[in-house]
Each structure stands twice: as C-alpha cells, then as structure tokens.
PyMOL CGO cylinders between C-alpha atoms (Angstrom):
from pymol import cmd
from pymol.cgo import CYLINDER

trace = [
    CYLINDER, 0.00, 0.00, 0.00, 1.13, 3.54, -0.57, 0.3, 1, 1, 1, 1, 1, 1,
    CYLINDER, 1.13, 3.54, -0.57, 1.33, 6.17, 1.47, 0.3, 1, 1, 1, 1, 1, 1,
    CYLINDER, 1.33, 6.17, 1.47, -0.59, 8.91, 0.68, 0.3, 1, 1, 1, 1, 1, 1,
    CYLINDER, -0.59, 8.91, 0.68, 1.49, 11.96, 1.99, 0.3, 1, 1, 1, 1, 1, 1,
    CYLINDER, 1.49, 11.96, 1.99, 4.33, 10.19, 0.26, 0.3, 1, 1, 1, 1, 1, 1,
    CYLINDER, 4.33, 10.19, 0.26, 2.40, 10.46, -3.11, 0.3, 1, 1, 1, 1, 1, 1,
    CYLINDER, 2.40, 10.46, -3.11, 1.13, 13.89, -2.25, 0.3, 1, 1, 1, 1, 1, 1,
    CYLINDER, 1.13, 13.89, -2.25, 5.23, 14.88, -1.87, 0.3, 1, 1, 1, 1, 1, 1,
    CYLINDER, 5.23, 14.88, -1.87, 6.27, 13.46, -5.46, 0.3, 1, 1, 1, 1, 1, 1,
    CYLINDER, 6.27, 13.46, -5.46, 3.63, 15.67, -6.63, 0.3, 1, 1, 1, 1, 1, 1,
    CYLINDER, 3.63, 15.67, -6.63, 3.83, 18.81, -4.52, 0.3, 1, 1, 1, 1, 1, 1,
    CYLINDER, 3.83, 18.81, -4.52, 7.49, 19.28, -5.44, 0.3, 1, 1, 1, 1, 1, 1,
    CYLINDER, 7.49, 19.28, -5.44, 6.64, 19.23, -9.31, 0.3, 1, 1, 1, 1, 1, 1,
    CYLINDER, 6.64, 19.23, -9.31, 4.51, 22.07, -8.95, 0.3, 1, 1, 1, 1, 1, 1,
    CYLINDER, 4.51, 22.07, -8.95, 6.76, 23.64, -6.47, 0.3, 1, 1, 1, 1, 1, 1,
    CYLINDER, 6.76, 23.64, -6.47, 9.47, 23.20, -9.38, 0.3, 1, 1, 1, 1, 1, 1,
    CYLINDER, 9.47, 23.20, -9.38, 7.51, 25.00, -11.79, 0.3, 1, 1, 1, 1, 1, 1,
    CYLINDER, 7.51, 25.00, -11.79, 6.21, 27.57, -9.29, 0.3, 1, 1, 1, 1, 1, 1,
    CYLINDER, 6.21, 27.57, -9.29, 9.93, 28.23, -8.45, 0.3, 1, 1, 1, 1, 1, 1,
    CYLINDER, 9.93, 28.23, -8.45, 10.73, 28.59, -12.29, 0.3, 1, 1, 1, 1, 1, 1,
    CYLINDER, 10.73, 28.59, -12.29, 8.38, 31.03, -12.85, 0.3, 1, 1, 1, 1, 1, 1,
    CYLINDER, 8.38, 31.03, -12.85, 9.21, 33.74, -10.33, 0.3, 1, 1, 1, 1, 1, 1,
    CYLINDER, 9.21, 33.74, -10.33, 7.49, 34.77, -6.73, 0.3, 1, 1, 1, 1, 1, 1,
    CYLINDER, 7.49, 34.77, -6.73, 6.19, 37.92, -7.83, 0.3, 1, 1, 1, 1, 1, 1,
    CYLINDER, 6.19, 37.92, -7.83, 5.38, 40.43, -4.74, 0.3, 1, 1, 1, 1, 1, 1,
    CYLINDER, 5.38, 40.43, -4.74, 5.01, 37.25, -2.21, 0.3, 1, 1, 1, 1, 1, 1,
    CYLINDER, 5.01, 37.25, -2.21, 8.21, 38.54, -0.02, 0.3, 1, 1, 1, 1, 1, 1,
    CYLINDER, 8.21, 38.54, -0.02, 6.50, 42.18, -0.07, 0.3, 1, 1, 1, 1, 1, 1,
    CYLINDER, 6.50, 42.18, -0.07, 3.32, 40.78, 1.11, 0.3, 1, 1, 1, 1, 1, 1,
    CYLINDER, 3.32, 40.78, 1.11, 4.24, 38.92, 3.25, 0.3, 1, 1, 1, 1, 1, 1,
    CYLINDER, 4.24, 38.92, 3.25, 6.60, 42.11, 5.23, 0.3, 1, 1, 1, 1, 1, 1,
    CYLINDER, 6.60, 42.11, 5.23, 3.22, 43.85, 5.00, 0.3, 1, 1, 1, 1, 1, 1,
    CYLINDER, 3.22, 43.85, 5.00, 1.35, 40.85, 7.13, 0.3, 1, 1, 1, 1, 1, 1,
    CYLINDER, 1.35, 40.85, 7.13, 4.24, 40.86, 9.22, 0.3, 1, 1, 1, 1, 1, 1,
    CYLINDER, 4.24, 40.86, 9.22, 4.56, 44.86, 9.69, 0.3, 1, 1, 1, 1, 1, 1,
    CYLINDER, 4.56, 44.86, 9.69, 1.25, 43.97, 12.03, 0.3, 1, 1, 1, 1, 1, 1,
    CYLINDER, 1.25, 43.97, 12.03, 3.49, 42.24, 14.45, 0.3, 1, 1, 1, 1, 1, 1,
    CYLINDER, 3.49, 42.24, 14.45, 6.19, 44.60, 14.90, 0.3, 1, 1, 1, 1, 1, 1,
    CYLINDER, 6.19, 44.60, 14.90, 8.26, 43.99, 18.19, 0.3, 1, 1, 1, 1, 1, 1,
    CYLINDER, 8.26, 43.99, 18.19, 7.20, 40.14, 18.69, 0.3, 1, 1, 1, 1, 1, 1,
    CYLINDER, 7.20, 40.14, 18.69, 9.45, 37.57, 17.86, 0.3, 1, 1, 1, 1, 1, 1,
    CYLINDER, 9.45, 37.57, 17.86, 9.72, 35.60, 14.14, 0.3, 1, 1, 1, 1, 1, 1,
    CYLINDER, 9.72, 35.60, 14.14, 10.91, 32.62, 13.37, 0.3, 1, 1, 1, 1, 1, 1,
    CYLINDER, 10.91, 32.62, 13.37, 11.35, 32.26, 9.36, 0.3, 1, 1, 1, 1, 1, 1,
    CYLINDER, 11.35, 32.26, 9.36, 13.75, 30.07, 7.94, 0.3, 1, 1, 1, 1, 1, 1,
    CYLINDER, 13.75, 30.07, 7.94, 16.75, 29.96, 5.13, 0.3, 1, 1, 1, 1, 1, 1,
    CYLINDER, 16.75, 29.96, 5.13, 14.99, 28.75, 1.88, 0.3, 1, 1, 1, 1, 1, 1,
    CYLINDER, 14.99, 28.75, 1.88, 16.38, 25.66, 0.16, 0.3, 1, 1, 1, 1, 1, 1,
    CYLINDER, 16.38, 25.66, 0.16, 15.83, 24.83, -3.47, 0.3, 1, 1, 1, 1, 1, 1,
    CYLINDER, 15.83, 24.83, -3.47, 12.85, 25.60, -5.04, 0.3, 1, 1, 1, 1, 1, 1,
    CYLINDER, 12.85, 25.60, -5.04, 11.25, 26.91, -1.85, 0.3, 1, 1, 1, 1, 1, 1,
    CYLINDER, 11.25, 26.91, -1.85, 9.94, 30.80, -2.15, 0.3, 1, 1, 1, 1, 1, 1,
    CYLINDER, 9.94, 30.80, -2.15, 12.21, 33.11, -0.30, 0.3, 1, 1, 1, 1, 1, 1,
    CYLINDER, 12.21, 33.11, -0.30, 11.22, 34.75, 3.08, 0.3, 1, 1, 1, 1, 1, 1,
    CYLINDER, 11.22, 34.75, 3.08, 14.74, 36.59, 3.44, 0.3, 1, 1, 1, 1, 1, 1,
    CYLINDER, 14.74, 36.59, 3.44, 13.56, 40.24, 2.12, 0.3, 1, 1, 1, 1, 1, 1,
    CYLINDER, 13.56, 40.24, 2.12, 10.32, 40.06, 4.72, 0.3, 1, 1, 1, 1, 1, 1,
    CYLINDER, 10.32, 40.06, 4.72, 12.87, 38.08, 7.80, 0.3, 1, 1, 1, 1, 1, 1,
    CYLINDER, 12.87, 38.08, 7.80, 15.13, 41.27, 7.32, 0.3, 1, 1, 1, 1, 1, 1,
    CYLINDER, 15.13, 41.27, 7.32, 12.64, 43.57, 6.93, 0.3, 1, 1, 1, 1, 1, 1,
    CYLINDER, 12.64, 43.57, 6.93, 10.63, 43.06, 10.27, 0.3, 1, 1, 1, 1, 1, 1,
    CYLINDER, 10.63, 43.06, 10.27, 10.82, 45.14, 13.36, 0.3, 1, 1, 1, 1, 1, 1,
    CYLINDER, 10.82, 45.14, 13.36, 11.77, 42.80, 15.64, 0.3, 1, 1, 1, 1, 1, 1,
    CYLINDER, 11.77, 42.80, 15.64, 13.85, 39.87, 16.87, 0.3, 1, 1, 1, 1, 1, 1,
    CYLINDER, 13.85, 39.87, 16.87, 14.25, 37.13, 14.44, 0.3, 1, 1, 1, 1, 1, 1,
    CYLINDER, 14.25, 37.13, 14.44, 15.35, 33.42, 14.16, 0.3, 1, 1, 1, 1, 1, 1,
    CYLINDER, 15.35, 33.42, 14.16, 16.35, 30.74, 12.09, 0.3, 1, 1, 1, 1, 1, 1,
    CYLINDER, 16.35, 30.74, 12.09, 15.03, 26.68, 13.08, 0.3, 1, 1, 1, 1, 1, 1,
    CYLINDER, 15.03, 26.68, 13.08, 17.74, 24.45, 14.11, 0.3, 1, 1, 1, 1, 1, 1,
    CYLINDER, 17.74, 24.45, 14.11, 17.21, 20.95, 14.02, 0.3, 1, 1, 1, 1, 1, 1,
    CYLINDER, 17.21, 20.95, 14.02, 18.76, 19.45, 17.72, 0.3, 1, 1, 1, 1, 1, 1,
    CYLINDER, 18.76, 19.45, 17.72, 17.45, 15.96, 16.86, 0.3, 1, 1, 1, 1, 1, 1,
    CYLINDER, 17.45, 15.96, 16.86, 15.31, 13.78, 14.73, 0.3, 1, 1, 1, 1, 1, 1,
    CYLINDER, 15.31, 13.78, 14.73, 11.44, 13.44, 15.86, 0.3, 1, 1, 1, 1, 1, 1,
    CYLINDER, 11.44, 13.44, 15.86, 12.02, 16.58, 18.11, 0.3, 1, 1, 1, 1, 1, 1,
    CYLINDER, 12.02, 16.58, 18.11, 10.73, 20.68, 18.14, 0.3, 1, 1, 1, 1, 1, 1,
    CYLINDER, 10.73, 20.68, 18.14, 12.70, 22.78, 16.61, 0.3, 1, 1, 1, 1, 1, 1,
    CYLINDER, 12.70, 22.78, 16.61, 14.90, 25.84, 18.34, 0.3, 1, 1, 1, 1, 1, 1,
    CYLINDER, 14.90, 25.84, 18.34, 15.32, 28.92, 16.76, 0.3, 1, 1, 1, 1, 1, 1,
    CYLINDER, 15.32, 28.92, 16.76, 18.82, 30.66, 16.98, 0.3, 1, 1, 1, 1, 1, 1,
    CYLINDER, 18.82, 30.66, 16.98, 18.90, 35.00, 16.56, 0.3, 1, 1, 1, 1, 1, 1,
    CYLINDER, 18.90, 35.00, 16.56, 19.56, 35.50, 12.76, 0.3, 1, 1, 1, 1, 1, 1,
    CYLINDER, 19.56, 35.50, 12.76, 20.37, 38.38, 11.15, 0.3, 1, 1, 1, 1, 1, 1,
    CYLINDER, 20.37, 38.38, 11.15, 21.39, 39.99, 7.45, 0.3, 1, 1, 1, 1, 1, 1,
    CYLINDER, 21.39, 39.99, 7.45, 25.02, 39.36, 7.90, 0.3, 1, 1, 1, 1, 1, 1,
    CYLINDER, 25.02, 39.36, 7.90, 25.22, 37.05, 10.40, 0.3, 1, 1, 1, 1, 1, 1,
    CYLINDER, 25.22, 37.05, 10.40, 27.82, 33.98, 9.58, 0.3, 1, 1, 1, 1, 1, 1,
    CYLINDER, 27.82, 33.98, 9.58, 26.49, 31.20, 8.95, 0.3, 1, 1, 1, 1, 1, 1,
    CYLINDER, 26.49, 31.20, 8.95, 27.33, 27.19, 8.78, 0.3, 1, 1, 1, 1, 1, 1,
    CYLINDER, 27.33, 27.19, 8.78, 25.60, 24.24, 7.04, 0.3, 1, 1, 1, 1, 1, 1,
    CYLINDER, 25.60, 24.24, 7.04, 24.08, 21.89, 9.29, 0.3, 1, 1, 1, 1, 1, 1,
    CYLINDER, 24.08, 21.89, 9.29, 21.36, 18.75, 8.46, 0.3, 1, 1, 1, 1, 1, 1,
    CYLINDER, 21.36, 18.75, 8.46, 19.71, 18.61, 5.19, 0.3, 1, 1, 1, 1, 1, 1,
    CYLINDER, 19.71, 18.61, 5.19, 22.26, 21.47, 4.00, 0.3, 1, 1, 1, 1, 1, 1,
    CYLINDER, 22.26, 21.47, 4.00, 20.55, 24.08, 5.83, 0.3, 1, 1, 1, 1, 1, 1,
    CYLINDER, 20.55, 24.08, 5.83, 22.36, 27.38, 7.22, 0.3, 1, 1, 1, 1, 1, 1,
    CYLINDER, 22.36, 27.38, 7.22, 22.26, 28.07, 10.68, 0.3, 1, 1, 1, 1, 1, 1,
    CYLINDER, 22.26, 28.07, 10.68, 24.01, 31.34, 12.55, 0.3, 1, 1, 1, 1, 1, 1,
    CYLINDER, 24.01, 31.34, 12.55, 27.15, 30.07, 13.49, 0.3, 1, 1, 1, 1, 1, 1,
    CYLINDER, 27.15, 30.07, 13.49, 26.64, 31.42, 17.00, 0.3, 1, 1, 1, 1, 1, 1,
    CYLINDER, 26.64, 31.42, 17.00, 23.62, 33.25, 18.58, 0.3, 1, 1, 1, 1, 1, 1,
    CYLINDER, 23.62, 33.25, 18.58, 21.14, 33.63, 21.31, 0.3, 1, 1, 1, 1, 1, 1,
    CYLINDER, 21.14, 33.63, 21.31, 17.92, 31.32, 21.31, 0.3, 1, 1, 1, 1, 1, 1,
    CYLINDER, 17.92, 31.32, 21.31, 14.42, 32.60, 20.03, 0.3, 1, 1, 1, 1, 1, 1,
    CYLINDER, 14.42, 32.60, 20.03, 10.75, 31.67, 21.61, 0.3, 1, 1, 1, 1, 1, 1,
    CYLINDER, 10.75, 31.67, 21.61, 8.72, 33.35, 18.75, 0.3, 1, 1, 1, 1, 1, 1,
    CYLINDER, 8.72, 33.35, 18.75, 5.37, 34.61, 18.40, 0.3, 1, 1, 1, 1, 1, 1,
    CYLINDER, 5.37, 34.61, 18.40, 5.26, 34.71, 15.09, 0.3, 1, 1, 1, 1, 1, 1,
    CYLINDER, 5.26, 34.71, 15.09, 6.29, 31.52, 13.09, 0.3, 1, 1, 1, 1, 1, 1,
    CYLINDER, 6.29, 31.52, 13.09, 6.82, 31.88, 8.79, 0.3, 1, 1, 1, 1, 1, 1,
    CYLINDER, 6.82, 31.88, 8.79, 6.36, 27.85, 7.90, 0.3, 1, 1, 1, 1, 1, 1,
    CYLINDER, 6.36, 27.85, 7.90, 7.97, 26.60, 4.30, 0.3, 1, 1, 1, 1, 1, 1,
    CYLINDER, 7.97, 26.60, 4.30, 5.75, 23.60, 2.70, 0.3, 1, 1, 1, 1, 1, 1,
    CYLINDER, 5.75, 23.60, 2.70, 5.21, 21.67, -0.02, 0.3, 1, 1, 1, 1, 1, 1,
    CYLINDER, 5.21, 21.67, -0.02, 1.46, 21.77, -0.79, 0.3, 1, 1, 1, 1, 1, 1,
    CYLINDER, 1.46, 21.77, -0.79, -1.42, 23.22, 1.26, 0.3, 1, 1, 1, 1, 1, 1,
    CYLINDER, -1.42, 23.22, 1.26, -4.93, 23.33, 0.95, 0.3, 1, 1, 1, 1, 1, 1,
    CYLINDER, -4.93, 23.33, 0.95, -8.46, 25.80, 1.76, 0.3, 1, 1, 1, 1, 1, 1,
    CYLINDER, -8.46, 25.80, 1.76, -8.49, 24.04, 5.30, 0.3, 1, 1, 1, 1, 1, 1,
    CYLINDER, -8.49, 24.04, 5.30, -5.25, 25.45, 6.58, 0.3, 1, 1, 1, 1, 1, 1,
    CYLINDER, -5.25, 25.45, 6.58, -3.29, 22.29, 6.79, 0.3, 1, 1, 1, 1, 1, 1,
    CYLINDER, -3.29, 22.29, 6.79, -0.06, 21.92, 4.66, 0.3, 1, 1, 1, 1, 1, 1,
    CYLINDER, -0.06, 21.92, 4.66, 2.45, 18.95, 3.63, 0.3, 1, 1, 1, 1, 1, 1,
    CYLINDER, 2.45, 18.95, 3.63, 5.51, 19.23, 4.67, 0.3, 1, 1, 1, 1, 1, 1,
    CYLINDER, 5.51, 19.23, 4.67, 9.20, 17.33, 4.30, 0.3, 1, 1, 1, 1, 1, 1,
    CYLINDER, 9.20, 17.33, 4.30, 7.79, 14.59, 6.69, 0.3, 1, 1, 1, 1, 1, 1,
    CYLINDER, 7.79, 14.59, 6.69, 10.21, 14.88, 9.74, 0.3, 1, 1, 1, 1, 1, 1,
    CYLINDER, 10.21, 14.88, 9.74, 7.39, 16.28, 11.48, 0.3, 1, 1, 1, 1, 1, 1,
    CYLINDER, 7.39, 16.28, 11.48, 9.72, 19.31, 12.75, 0.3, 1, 1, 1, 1, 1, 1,
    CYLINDER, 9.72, 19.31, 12.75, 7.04, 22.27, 12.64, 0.3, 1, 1, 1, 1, 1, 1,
    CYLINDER, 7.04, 22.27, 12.64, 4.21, 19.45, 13.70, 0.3, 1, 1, 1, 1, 1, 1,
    CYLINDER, 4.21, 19.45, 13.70, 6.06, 19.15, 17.00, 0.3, 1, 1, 1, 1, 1, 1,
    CYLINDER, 6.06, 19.15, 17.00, 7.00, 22.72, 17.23, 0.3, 1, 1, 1, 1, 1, 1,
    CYLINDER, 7.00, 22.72, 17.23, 3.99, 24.40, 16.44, 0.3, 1, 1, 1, 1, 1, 1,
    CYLINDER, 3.99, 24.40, 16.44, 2.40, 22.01, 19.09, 0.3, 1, 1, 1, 1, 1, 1,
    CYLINDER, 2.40, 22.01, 19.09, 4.95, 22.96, 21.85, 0.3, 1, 1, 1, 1, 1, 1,
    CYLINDER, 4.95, 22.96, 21.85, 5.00, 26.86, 21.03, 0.3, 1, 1, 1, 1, 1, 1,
    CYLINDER, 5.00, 26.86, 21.03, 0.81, 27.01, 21.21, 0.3, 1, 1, 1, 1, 1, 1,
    CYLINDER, 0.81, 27.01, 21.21, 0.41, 24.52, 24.49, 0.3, 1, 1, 1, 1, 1, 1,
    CYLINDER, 0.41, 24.52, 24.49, 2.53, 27.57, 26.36, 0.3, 1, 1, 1, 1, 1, 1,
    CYLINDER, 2.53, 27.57, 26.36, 0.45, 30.86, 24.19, 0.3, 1, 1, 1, 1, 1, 1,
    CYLINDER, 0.45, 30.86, 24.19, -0.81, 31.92, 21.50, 0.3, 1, 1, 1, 1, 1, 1,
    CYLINDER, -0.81, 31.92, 21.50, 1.59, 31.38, 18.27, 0.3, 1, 1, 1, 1, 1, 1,
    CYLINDER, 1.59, 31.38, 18.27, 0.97, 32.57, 14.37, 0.3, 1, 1, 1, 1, 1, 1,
    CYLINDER, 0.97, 32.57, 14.37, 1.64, 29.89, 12.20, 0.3, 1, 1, 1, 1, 1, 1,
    CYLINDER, 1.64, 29.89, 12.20, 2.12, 31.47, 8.25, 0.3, 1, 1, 1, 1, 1, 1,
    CYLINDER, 2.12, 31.47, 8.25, 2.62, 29.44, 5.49, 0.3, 1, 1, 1, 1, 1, 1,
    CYLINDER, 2.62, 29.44, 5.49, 4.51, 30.92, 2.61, 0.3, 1, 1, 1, 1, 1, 1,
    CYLINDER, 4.51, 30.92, 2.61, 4.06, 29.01, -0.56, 0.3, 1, 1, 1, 1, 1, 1,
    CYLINDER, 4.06, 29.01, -0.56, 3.35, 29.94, -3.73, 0.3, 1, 1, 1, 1, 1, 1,
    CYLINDER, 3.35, 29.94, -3.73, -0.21, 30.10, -5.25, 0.3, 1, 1, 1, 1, 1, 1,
    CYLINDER, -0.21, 30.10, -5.25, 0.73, 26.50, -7.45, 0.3, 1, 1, 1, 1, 1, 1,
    CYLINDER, 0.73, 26.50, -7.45, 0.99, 24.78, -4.09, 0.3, 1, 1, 1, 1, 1, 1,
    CYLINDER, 0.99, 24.78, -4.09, -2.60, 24.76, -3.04, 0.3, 1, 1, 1, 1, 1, 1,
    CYLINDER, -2.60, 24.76, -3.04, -4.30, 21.28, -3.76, 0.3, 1, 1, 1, 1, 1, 1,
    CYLINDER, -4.30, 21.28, -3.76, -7.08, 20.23, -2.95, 0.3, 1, 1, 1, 1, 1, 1,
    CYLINDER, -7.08, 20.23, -2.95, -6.51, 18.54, 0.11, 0.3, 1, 1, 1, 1, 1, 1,
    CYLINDER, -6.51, 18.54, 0.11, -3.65, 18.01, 1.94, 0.3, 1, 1, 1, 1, 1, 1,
    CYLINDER, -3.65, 18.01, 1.94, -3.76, 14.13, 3.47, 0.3, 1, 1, 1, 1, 1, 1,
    CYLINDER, -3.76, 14.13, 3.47, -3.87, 14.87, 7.35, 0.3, 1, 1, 1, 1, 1, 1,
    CYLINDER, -3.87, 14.87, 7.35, -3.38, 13.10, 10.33, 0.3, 1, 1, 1, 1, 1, 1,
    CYLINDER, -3.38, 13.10, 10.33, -4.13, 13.75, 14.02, 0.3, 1, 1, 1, 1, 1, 1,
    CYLINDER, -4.13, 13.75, 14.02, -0.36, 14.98, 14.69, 0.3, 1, 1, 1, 1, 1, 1,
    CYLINDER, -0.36, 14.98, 14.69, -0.84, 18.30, 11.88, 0.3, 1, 1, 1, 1, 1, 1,
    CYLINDER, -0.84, 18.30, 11.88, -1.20, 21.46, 13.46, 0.3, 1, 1, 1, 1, 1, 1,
    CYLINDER, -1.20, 21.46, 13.46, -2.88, 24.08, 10.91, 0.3, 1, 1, 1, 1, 1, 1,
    CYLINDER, -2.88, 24.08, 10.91, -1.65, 27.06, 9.40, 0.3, 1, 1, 1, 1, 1, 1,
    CYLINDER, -1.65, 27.06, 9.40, -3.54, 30.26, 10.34, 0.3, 1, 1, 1, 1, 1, 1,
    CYLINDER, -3.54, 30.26, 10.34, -3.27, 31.96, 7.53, 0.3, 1, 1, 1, 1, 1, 1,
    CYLINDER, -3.27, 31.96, 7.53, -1.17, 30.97, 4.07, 0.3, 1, 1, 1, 1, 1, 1,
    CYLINDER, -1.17, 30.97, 4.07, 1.04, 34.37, 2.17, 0.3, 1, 1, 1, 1, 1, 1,
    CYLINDER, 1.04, 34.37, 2.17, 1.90, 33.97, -1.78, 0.3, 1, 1, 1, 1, 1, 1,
    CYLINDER, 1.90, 33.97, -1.78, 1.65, 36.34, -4.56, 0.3, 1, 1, 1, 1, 1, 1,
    CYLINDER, 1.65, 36.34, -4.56, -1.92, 35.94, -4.89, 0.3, 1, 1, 1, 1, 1, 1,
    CYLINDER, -1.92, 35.94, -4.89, -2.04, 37.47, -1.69, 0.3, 1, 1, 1, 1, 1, 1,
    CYLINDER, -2.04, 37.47, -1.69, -2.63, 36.47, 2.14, 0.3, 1, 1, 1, 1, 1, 1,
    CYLINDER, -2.63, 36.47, 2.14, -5.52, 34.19, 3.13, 0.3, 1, 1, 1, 1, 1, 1,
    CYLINDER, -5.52, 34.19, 3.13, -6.73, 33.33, 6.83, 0.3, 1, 1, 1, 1, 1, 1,
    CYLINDER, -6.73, 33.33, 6.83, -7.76, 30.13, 7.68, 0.3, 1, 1, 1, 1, 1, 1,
    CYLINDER, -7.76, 30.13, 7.68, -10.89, 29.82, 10.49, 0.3, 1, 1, 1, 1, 1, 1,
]
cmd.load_cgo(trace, "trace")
C-alpha cells in the first residue's frame, strides 16, 4: 500500500518546481506587510532551500527579533537561533544554514515553508514532522501565528492529514494572504 502523503510529496514538489521557475512575484513584499502587524514580537522564518519561495527580504525587513530553526534531533521541536542579514552562517542537516553562534528565540510569530497546502489550513511538509512538533509545543505555552509561505501552485485540494498536523492560520503567496478559520 502507498502512502498517501508520500504520493502527495512526489507531486507537490513538481509544482513547487515549476512555481519556483516562474518567479514569486510580490510574495516577499506581502508577506513584510502581514508581518509589519506584528512589529516587536518575535519571528521565526527560515533559510529557503531549493525551489522553496524566499522569506529573506520580509525576515530582514521586520521590526523585531528574528530566528532561524535548528534541528537538535530527529522526531524533536525545533529551536530557533537569533539571525540576522550578515550574520555567519554554517551548514548543518539537510544542508541548511544556521548562525554560526547566537542567542535562542521563543517566537510569536512563526513563517512555515511547505510543499502543498490546501483551503483548510493544513499543509504537507518534508515529513520529519519538525514544525508538527513545534507548532504544538509553542501554542500549548500561548498563543503562536503559524504562516505558510508558498506559492499560489501549491494549493491542492486537500492536503492528506493526520491527528499529529497542526494548521496554518493563515497561508502568504503572490496571490495574496488568506486566513484560515
């Protein structure tokens, strides 16, 4: 039997591919305007890999502290380490950059990278279950934004779910930003 999110993937980064071809528009300006509502609180975006859209312009654009996720283990939340335009930076798992050095980040406001996502608010991701776990911890201590940035090709129709996917509360791309009830 296949699995389904598996599937889902091998499809998602197709149209992510072609999405990523074809430019991101005004996604990264959009999305600094949702942010420029949460001036002062803490972000958490991340350093975009491949074909995923880029969140940089927006990260160094917003009033605020800001960090990068750091994987610590497999199956585990993520951390966050202070990042910065500048800042050095070192390659850790799955090639990702990480501040070579830094304080740690609790943040209010969390920028999520995906594969696919759909009108519910849930999205696919890589299937470590990283923002799953860290969304969870961050919103059983306060309240936590959750975006997804994606762009408009990733929406499907419906993202295959189970009980351990926390949804998005609103997805940014260069259609424009849409909250999810």
């Amino acid at each position: 039997m296949t699995d389904p999110k598996a599937a889902a993937r091998t499809a998602a980064f197709a149209r992510r591919k072609a999405a990523f071809a074809a430019g991101q528009g005004q996604a990264a300006e959009i999305l600094a305007d949702v942010l420029s509502a949460h001036q002062g609180k803490a972000l958490a975006g991340y350093m975009p890999m491949r074909t995923e859209i880029n969140p940089l312009p927006a990260m160094s654009a917003h009033q605020g502290l800001v960090g990068v996720p750091v994987i610590m283990a497999a199956a585990t939340p993520l951390k966050f380490r202070e990042w910065g335009p500048g800042v050095a930076m070192v390659a850790r798992e799955f090639g990702a950059l990480i501040p070579a050095e830094g304080a740690w980040v609790t943040p209010q406001v969390v920028i999520v990278p995906l594969l696919a996502f759909d009108s519910r608010g849930f999205r696919l991701g890589y299937g470590g279950g990283f923002y799953d776990r860290t969304l969870q911890g961050l919103r059983a201590k306060g309240p936590v934004l959750a975006i997804g940035f994606a762009f408009a090709a990733q929406e499907v129709d419906a993202v295959p779910t189970d009980d351990f996917d926390q949804r998005l509360d609103l997805i940014v791309t260069e259609a424009g930003p849409r909250w999810f009830a």
